[in-house]
C-alpha positions as CSV (number, residue, x, y, z in Angstrom):
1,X,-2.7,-46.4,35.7
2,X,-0.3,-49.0,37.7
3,X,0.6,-49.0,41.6
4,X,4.1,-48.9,40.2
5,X,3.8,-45.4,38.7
6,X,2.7,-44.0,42.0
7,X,5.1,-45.8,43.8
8,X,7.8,-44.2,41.6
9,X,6.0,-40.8,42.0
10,X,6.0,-41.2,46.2
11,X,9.6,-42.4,45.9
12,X,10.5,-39.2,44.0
13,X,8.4,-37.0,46.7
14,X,10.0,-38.9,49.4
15,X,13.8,-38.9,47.9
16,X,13.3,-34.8,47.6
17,X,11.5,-34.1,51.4
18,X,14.9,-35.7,52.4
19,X,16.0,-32.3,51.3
20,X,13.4,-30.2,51.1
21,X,11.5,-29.2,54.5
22,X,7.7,-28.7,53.8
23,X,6.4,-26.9,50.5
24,X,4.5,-29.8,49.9
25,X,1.9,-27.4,47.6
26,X,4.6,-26.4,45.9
27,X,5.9,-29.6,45.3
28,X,3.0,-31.3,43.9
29,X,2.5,-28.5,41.3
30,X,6.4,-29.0,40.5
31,X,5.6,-32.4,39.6
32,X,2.1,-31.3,38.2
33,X,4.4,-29.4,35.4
34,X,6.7,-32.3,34.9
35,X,4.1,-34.9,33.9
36,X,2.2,-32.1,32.1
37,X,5.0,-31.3,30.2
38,X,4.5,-27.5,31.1
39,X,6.3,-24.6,32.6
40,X,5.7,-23.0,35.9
41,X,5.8,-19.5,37.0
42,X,6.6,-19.6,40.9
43,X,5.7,-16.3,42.8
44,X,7.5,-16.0,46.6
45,X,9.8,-13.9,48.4
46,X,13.7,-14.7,48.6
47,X,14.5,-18.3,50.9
48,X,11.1,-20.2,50.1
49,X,13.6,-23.4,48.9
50,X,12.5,-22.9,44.9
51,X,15.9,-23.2,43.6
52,X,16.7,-25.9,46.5
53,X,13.5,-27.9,45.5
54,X,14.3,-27.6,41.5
55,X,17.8,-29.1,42.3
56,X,16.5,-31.3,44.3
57,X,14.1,-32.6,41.7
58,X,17.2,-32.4,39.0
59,X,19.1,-35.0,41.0
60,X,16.5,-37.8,42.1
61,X,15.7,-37.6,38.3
62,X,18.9,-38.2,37.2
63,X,18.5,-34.7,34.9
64,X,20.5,-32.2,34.0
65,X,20.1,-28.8,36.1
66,X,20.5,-24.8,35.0
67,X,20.0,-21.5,37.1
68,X,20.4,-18.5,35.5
69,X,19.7,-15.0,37.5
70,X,18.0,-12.6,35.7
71,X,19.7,-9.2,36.2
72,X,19.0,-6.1,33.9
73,X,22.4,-6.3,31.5
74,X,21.3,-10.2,30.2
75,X,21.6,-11.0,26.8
76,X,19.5,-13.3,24.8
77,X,22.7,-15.7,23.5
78,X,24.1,-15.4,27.2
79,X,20.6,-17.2,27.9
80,X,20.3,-19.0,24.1
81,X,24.2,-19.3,23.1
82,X,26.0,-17.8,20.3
83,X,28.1,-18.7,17.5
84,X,32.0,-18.6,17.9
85,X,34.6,-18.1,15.2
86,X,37.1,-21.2,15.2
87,X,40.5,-19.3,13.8
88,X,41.6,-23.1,13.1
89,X,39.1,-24.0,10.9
90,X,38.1,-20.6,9.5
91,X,34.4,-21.5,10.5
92,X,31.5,-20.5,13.1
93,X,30.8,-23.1,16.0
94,X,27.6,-23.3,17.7
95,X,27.8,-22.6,21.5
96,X,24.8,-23.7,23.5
97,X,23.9,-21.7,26.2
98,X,22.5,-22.6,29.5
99,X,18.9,-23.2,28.4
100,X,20.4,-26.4,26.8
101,X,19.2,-27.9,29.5
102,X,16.3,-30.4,31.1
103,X,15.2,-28.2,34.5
104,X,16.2,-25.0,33.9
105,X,15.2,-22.3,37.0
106,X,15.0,-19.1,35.9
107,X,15.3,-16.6,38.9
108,X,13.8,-13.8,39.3
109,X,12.3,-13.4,35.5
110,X,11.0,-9.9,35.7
111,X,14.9,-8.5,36.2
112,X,15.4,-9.1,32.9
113,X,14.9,-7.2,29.6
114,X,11.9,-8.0,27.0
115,X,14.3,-8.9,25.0
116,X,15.8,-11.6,26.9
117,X,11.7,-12.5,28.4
118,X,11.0,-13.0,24.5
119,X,14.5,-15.5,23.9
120,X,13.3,-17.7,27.1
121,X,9.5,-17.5,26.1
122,X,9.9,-18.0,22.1
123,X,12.0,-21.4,23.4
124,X,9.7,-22.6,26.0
125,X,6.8,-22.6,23.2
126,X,8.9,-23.9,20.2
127,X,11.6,-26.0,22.0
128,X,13.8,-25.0,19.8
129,X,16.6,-22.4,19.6
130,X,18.0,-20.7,16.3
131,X,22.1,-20.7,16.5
132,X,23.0,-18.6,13.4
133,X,21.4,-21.0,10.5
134,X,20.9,-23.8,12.4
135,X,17.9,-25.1,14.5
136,X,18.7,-26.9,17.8
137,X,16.4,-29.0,19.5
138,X,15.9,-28.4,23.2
139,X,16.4,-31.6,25.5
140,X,13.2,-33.7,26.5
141,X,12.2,-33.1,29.0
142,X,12.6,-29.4,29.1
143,X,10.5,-27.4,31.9
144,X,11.2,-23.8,33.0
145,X,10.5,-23.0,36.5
146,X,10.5,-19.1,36.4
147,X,10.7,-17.0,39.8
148,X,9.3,-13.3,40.8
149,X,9.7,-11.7,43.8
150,X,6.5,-9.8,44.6
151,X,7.8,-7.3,47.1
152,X,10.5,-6.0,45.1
153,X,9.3,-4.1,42.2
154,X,12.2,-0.9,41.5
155,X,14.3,-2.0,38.6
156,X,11.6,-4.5,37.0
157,X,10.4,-5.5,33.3
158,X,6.7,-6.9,34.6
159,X,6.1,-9.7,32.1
160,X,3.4,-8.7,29.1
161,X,0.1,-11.0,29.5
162,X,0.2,-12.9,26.5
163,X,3.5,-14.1,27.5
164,X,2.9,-15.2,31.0
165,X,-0.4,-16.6,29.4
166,X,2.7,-19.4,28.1
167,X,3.5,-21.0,31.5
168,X,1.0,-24.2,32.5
169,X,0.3,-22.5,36.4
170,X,1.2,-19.7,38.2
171,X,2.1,-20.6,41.5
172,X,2.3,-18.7,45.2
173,X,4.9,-20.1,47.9
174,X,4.4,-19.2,51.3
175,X,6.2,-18.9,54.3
176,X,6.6,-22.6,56.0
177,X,5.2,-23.5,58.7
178,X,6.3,-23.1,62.3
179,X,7.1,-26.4,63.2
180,X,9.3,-26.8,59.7
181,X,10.7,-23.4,60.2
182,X,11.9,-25.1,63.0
183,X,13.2,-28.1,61.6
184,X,14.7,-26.1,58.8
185,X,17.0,-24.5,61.6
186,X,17.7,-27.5,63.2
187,X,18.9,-28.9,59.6
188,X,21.1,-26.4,59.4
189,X,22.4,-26.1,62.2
190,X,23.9,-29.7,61.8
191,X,25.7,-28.8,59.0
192,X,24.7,-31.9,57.2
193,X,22.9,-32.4,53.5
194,X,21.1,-35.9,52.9
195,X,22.0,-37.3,50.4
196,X,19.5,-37.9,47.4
197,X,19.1,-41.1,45.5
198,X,18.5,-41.2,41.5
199,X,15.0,-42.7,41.1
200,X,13.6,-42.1,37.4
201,X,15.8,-41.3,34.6
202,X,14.8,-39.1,31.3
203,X,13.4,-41.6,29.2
204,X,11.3,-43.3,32.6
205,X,9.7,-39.5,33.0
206,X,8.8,-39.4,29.4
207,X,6.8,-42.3,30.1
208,X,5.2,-41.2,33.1
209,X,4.4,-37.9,30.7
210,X,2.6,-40.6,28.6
211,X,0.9,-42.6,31.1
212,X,-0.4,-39.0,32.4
213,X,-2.1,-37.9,29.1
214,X,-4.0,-41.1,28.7
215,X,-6.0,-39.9,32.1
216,X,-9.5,-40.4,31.1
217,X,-11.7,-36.7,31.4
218,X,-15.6,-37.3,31.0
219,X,-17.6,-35.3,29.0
220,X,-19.6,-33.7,31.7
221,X,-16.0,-32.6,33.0
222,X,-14.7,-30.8,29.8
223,X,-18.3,-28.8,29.3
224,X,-17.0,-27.3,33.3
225,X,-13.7,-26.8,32.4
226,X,-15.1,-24.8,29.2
227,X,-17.8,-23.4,31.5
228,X,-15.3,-22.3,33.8
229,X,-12.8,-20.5,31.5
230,X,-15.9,-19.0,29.5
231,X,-17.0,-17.4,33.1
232,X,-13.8,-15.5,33.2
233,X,-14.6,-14.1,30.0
234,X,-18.6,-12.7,30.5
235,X,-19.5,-13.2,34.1
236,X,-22.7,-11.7,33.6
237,X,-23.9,-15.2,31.6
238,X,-23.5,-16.6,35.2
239,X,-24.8,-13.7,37.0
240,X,-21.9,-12.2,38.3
241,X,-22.8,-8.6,36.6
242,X,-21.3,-7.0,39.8
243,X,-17.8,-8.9,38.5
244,X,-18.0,-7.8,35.1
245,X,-17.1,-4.3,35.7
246,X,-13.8,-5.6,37.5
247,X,-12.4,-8.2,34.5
248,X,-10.7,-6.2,31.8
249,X,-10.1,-9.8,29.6
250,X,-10.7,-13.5,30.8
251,X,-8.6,-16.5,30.2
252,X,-7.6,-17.5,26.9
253,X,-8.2,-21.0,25.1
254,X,-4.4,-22.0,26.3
255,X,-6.5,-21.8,30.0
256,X,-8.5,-24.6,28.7
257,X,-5.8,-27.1,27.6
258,X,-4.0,-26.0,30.8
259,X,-6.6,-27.2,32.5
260,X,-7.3,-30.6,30.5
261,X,-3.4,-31.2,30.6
262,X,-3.3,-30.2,34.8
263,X,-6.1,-32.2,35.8
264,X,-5.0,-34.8,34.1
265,X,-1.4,-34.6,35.6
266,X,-2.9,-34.1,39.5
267,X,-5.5,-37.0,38.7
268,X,-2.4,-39.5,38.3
269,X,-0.4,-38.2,41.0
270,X,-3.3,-38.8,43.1
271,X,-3.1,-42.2,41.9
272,X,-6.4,-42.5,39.8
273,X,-6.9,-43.1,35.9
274,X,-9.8,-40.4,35.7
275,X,-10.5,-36.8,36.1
276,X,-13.0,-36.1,38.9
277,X,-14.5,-32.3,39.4
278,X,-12.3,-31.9,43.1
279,X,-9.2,-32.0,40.6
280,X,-10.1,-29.2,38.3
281,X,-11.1,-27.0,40.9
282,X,-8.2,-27.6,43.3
283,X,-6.1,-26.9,40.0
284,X,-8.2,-23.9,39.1
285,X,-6.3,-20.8,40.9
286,X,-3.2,-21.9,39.5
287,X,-4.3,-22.1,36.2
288,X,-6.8,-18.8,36.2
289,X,-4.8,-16.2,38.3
290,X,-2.2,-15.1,35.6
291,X,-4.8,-15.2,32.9
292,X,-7.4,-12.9,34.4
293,X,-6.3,-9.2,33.6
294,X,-8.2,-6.7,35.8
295,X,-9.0,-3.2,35.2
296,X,-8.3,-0.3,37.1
297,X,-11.3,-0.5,39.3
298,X,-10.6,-3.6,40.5
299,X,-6.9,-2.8,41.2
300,X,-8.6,0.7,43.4
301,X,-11.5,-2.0,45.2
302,X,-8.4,-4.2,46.3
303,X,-10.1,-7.0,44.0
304,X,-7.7,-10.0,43.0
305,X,-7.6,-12.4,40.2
306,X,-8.3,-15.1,43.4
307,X,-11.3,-13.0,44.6
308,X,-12.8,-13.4,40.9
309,X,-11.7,-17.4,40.3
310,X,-13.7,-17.8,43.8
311,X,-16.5,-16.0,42.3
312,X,-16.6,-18.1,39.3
313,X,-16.2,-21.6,41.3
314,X,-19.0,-20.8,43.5
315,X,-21.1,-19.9,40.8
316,X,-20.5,-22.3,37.6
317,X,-22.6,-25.7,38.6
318,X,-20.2,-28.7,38.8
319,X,-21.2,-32.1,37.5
């Protein structure tokens, strides 16, 4: 860990705030993704700034930016590409889609059909896309920031578990506050966009990605971060029997390396070469909250995922 990688990380932060008003949760688990090397599934209603921030992030980085709205008639290859007949030559041509791409925002995810879910997800895991015969590497680095709308649920595909179980965190965005709701509006009002500055490029990020993963996690630290994610799994070997009832299936193994890989990622943003406890349980609900399925009780006692990840931080004993 170097001064100079947090200075390029607070020069990033500070280059995007120039266009982005507040979000600053939001923000850090943007960048939490990026040096992870992960994908994020972003939860908020319509005008929270996530396809502003993403942009945003695209240009200080100097890396190449896709939205692609997610409406019920998609097709996988208008996501993945298709091949194209070339009369001239008699022959078929590769023609990369949009997910050719570094920072790709997919908006509004669950508008789409499984078919098209499975083309996105089956490319975020391999990084690779299938063109007739051929194989075609995604760029690096590739991160898909994937958006639901939670009020809106007539005309929906919900996503299946064990693919959601693919993305890093599951992030909420809130409203913003009322002092930047006002200075949003004032923004605005002016007419005027500040203009961003490129501060990392691709291969600088990929370094940062590096740097990131070489964040030291004790021993004492992985035993709670297994602890943790076992908890989700058989409450009752904590003492949470009332719980168990109300957890249909915990967090998978991917939970674990999400945490190991998040921690990790918030430890150097925070500037530090190790993993302290504070970091994996200020990581925790982002990681846990789309890998805890409830059952049907829980859904009629008004019990969330958070409500159990509290449950389980309270309990498990941290070193």
């Amino acid at each position: 860990m170097t001064d100079g990688n947090n200075t390029g990380l607070e020069h990033l932060l500070y280059e995007v705030k120039k266009v982005v008003v507040g979000q600053d949760y939001f923000l850090e688990r943007v960048l939490i993704a990026l040096l992870a090397g992960g994908h994020l599934l972003v939860e908020g209603v319509p005008g929270l700034a996530k396809t502003l921030a993403v942009r945003t992030l695209g240009q200080v980085l100097d890396l190449r930016f896709a939205r692609i709205q997610f409406t019920p008639d998609l097709l996988p290859a208008d996501l993945t590409g298709t091949l194209i007949y070339q009369q001239k030559s008699g022959e078929f041509v590769a023609r990369q889609g949009p997910i050719f791409t570094n920072l790709l925002l997919a908006d509004e995810i669950n508008r789409a059909p499984a078919k098209v879910q499975s083309a996105l997800l089956e490319a975020m895991q391999e990084r690779q896309v299938t063109l007739g015969d051929t194989t075609h590497a995604l760029p690096e680095p590739f991160l898909v920031f994937a958006t639901q709308n939670p009020i809106e649920q007539e005309g929906t595909y919900p996503l299946p578990e064990a693919q959601v179980d693919r993305f890093l965190l599951k992030v909420r965005v809130d409203y913003p506050q009322k002092e930047e709701e006002r200075q949003i509006l004032d923004r605005m009002m002016s007419g005027e966009v500040p203009a961003v500055s490129k501060v990392l490029t691709a291969p600088a990020v990929r370094a940062l990605c590096q740097t990131a993963r070489q964040v030291y996690i004790d021993e004492r630290i992985r035993d709670y971060v297994v602890a943790l994610v076992r908890a989700t799994r058989q409450p009752r070997e904590i003492g949470l029997a009332e719980v168990a009832p109300l957890v249909a299936f915990g967090a998978s193994p991917r939970a674990t390396l999400a945490f190991s890989d998040a921690a990790r990622a918030l430890a150097f943003v925070r500037g530090r070469g190790y993993v302290v406890p504070e970091d994996v349980k200020e990581i925790a609900r982002d990681v846990l909250r789309h890998r805890i399925l409830l059952t049907y009780e829980a859904e009629a006692e008004n019990v969330t995922a958070e409500t159990v990840i509290e449950r389980v931080l309270e309990r498990v004993e941290v070193p």
